[in-house]
NUDRENTI-709811 format. One record per atom (N, C-alpha, C): x, y, z. Coordinates in steps of 0.05 Angstrom, whole numbers, plus 5000, padded with zeros to 4 digits. Each point is the difference from the previous one (the first is absolute). Example, Ala and Ser with C-alpha at 12.3 -4.5 7.8 and 13.67 -1.06 7.14 Angstrom:
// residues 2
526448865156
498250245000
501850245000
499350214986
501650245001
498550225014
//
This chain:
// residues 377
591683270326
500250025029
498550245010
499250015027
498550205008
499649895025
497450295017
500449935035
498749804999
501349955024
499149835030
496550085011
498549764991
497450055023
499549765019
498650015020
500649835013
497349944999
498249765008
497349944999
498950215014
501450165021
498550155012
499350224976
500150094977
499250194989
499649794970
499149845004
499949864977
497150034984
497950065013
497850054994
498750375010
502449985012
499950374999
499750174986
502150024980
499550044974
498150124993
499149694984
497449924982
498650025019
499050015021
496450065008
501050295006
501950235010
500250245003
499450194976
500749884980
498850084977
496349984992
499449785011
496650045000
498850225018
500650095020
499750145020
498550344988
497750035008
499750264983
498049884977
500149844996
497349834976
498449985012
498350144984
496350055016
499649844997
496949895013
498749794996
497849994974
501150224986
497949974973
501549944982
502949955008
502249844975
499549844983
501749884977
499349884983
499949685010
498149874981
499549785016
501449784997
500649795014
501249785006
501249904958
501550004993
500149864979
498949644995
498150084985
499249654992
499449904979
500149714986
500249934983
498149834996
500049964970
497149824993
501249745005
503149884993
500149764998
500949895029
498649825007
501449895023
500949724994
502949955022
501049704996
498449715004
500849894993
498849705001
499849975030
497749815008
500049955028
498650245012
498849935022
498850225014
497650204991
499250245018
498950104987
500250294977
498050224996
501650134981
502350275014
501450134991
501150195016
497250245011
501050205025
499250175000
498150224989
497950084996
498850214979
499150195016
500550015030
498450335010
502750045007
499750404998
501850185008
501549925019
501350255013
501149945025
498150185021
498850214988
498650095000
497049875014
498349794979
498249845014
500649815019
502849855002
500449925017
500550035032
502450264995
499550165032
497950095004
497450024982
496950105012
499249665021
500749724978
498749855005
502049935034
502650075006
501549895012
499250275025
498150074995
498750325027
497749825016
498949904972
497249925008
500549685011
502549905004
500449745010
501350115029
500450155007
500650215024
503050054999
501650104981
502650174994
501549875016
500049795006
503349895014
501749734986
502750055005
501849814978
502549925030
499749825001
502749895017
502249824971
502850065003
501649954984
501849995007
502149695002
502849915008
501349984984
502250215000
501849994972
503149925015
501249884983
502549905006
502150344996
501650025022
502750274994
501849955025
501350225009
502650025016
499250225023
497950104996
500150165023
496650084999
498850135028
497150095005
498650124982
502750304994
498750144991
501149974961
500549814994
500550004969
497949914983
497950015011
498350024986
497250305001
500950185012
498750265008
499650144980
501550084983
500550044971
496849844979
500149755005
498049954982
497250005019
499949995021
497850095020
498150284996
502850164999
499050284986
499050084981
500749844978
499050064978
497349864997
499849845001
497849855002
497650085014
500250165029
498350245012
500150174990
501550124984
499050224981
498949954983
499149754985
499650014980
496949955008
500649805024
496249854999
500850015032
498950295008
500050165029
498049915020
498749884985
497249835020
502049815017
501749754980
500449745008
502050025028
499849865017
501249985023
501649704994
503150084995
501449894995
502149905020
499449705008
503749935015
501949814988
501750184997
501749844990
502449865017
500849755001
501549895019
502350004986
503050045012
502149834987
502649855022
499149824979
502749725023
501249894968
502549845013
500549844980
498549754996
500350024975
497049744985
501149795015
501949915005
500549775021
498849925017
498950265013
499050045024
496649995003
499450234971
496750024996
499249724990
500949884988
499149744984
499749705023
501650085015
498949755025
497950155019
500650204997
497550155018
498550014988
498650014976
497649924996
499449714997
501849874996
499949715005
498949935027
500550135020
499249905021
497650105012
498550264985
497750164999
498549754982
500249954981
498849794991
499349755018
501249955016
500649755016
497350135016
501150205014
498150105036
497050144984
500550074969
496550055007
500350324994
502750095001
500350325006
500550104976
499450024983
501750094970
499850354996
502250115001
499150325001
500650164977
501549914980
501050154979
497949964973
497950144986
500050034973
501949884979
501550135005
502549884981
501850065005
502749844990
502649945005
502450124978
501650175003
502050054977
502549925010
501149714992
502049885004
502649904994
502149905001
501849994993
500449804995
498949745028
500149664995
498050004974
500750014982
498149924975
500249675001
500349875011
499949685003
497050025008
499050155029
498150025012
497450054981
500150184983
497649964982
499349784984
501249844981
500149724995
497949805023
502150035020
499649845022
495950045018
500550275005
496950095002
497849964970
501150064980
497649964973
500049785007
501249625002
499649794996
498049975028
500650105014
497750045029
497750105002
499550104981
496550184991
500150205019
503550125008
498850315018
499850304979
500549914981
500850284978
497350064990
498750214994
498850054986
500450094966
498849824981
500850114975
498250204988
502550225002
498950244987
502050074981
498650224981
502250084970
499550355007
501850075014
499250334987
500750064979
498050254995
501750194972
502649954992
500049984975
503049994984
501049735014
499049825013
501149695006
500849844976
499550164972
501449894970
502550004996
500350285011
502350134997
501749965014
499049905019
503249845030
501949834978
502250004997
501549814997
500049735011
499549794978
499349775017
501749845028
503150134993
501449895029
498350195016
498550075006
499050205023
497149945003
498549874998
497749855002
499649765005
497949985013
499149694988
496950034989
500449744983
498250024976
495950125010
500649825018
496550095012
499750155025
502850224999
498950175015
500349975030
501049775005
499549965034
503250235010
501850024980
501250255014
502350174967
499950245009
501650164985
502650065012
502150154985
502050135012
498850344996
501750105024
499050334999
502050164982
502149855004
503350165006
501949864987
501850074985
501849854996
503250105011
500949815008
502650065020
502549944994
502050004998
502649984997
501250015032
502349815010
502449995015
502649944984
502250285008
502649964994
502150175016
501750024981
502050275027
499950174989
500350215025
501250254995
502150115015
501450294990
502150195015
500050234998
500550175024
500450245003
502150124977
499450204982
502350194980
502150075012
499450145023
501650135016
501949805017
499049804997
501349765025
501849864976
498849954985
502549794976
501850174987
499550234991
501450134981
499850004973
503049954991
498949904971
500749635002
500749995019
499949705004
497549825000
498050064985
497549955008
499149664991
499549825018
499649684996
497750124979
499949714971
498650094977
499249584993
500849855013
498149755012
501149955029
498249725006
500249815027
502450025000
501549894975
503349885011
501350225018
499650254985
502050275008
499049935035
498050015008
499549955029
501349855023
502749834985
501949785018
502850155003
499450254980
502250155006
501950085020
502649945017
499750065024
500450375011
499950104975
500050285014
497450065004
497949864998
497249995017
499649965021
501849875009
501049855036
498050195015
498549915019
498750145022
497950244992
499450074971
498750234982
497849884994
498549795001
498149844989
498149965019
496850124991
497449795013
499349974990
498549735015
497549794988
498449935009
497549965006
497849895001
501149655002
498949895024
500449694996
499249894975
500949824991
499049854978
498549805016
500449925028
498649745011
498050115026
499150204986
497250235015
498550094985
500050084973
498450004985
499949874960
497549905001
501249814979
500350094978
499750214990
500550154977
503650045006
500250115010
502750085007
502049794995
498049775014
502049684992
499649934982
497450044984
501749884964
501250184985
500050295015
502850184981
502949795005
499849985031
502849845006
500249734992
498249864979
500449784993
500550014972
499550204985
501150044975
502850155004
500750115021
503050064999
500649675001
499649895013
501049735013
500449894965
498049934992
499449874980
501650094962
501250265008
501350184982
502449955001
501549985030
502650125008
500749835016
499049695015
500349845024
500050125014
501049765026
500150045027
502450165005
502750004979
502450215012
498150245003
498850144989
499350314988
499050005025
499049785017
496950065033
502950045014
502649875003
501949855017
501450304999
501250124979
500350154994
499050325017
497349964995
498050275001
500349965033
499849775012
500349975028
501550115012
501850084993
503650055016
499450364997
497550114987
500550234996
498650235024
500349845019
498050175016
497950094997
498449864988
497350184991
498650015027
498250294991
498650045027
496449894983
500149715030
497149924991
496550135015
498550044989
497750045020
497349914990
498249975010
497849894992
498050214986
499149964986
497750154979
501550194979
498649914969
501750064983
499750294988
499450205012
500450275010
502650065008
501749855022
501850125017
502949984977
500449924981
502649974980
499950274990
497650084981
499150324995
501550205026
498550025022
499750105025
502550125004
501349655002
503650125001
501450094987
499150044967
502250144981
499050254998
497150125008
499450174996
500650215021
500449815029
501650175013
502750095009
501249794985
503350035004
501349825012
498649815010
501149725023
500549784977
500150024974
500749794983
500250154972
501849934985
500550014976
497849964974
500049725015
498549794978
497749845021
497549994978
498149825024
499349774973
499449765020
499649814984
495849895007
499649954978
497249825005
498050155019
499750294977
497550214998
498450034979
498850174997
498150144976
500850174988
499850194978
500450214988
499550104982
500550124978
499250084968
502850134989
498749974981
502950074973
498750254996
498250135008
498750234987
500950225003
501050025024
501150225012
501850114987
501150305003
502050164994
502649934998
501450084977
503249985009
501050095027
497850215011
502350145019
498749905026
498649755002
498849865024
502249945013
500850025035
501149915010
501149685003
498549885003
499849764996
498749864979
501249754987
500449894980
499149725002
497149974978
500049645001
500449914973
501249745005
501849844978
498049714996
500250054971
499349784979
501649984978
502249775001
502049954979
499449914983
500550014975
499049814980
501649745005
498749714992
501749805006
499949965022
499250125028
500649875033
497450035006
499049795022
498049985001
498850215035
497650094987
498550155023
497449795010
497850125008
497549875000
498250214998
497149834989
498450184999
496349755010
497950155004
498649905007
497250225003
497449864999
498150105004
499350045026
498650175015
498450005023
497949914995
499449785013
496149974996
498750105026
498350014972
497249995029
497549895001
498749935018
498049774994
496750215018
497749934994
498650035021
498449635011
499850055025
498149765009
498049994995
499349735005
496249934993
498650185025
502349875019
498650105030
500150305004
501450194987
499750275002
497450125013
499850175017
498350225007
498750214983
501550104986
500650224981
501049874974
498349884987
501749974978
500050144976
497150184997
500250194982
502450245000
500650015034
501950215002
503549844985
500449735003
501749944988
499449944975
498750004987
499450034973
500650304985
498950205017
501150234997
503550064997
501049905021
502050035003
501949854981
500049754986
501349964976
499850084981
497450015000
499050224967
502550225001
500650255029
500550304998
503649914993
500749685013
502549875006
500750074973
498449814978
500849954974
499950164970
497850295017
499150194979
502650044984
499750124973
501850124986
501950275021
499050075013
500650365021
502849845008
498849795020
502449905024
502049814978
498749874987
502249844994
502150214980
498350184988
501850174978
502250235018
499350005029
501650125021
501549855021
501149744992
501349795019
503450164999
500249915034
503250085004
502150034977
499649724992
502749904986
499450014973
497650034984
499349994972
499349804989
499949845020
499449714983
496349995014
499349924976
496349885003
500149655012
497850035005
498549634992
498949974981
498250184991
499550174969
500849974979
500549764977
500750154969
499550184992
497050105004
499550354988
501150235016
502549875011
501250355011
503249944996
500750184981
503250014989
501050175020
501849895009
502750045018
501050324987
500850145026
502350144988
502250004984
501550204983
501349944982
502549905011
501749794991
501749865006
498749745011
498449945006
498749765016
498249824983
499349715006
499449824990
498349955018
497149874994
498849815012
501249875019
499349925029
502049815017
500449724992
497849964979
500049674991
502050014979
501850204986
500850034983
502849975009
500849965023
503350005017
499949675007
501649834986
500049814996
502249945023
501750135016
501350075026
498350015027
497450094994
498749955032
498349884998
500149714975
498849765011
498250035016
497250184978
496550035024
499549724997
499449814992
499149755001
501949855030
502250044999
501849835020
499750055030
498550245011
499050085024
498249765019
496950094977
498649665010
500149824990
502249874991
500349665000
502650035031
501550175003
501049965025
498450025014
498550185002
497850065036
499149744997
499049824987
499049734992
500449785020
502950024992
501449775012
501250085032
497549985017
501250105023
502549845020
499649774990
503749885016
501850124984
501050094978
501650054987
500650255011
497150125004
501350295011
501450095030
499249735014
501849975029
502149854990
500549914983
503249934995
501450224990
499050284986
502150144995
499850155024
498649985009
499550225030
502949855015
499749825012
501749995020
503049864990
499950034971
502850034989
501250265009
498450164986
500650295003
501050105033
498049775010
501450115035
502449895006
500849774991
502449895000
502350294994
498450174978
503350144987
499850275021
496550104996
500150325012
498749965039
500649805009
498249975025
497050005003
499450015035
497549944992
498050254997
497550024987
498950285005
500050155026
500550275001
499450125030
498250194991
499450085026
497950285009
496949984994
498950125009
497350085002
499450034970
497349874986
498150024983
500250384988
500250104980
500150364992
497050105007
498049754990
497750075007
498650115026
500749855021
499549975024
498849705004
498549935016
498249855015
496750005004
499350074966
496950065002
498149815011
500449725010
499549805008
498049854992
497049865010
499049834993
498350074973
498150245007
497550124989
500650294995
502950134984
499950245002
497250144977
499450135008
497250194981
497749935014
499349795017
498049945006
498050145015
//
């Protein structure tokens, strides 16, 4: 167990750590063998590429899926420090949101983003069978773990992620919940946030393997406990970290952290969490696509991935901190079970508005804001 991060520092981390790497750093890791399908991986620097991504005129527009504006500033930064030419925007909404908006940029003719780092991983599938992906392999594209690729390249994962719970030290005691079940507890009564499960869909297949672990008493149950709900899966963190909740349900975090971290995230052996890739794709239609070429390469280098939040790679060639396993190695956060649910999109409005049945309906304003049709444009 260990802290609480919330997406908003999820890539903070690991690109804050690049920050300060000249541009005469070591170069992009690449490999002779490339996968079946497609073409070969990557072979210039990162180095010749941000020369080549100057001389295509230094700009990168980029819609990444998070919870708030500025949670992605952190890897903005680093990334201008590293390759200080490139004029970088980075957008963030929830992928809910970016993924019909470029659907509908596709539609009108308007397409503004380079590339996409998303959450609906349904949507890449769905775009490769559409000829909008471009297949590319960067450096070390050997080395991705195959749940985190696809074979020819039309998209990678950057990141690999985990949702489960956590609690304040100081707020539990030594009473401290150690799985889901302990969570129906009723001296939790009114001490609990959560992130909707029927607002964002990560969040709802954490709440479908409780479902699927523990039934419908454990939801019927968890209902009666006052939990305090809010939209974007940041605010469960938010609240334990500031004292308005005990326990937050269906966030991010790492086991890496210190014993003496305030707040605490939980992975039981035996109960189930989730875990999942971020992808990211570039378009055919891109503006800049050398600049997003750049930008997966610096995504996937050995630097960032060997400096990720939580310790976990997309990477086989980068071992975890001590105590930790590969994420494909937690047979509890079911990485395969993410996209075959995003898949089946009626299935996922049937747990949605079960779920509203028990916890009501979503309220409040988007965490992101309202970036609207064409944000970056």
């Amino acid at each position: 167990m260990a802290t609480f991060l919330s997406r908003r520092s999820v890539l903070a981390a690991g690109a804050g750590a690049a920050i300060g790497v000249g541009v005469g750093a070591t170069a992009a890791s690449a490999s002779p063998a490339s996968p079946s399908g497609g073409g070969p991986e990557e072979t210039r620097t990162l180095d010749e590429l941000y020369r080549a991504a100057l001389a295509e005129g230094g700009k990168l527009v980029i819609y990444a899926g998070g919870d708030t504006p500025t949670q992605q500033d952190a890897t903005k930064a680093a990334f201008k420090a590293r390759f200080p030419g490139i004029d970088l925007t980075l957008i963030v909404d929830y992928s809910k949101y970016h993924d019909v908006r470029v659907d509908n940029q596709f539609a009108t003719g308007t397409l503004v983003p380079d590339l996409v780092q998303l959450q609906t991983v349904q949507d890449f599938v769905r775009w490769k069978e559409q000829g909008r992906l471009l297949g590319y392999k960067p450096a070390g594209f050997s080395k991705v773990h195959d749940a985190f690729k696809d074979r020819q390249g039309a998209w990678v994962a950057v990141s690999a992620l985990a949702f489960s719970f956590m609690y304040g030290t100081s707020a539990v005691g030594s009473a401290a919940p150690r799985t889901p079940l302990d969570l129906v507890d009723p001296k939790w009564q009114g001490k609990i946030a959560s992130s909707y499960p029927h607002d964002d869909d990560a969040v709802l297949y954490l709440y479908t393997r409780y479902v699927q672990a523990y039934g419908w008493g454990w939801v019927a149950k968890l209902a009666t406990q006052g939990v305090r709900f809010a939209r974007g899966s940041n605010t469960p963190g938010e609240a334990v970290m500031a004292g308005q909740a005990a326990i937050g349900i269906g966030g991010a975090g790492s086991l890496t952290s210190p014993a003496s971290a305030p707040v605490r995230f939980v992975v039981a052996d035996g109960h189930p969490f989730m875990a999942w890739g971020q992808r990211a794709a570039i378009f055919k239609q891109a503006k800049n696509p050398t600049a997003a070429k750049l930008y997966l390469n610096w995504q996937l280098s050995l630097t960032q991935q060997q400096a990720s939040f939580n310790g976990w790679s997309v990477r086989t060639d980068v071992t975890p901190p001590a105590g930790l396993k590969p994420i494909w190695e937690y047979p509890n956060a079911d990485l395969g079970g993410f996209p075959r649910f995003m898949a089946d999109r009626a299935e996922v409005e049937r747990w949605k508005q079960t779920f509203a049945l028990y916890f009501g309906e979503v309220k409040g304003d988007p965490t992101p804001g309202w970036p609207g049709l064409h944000p970056g444009a």
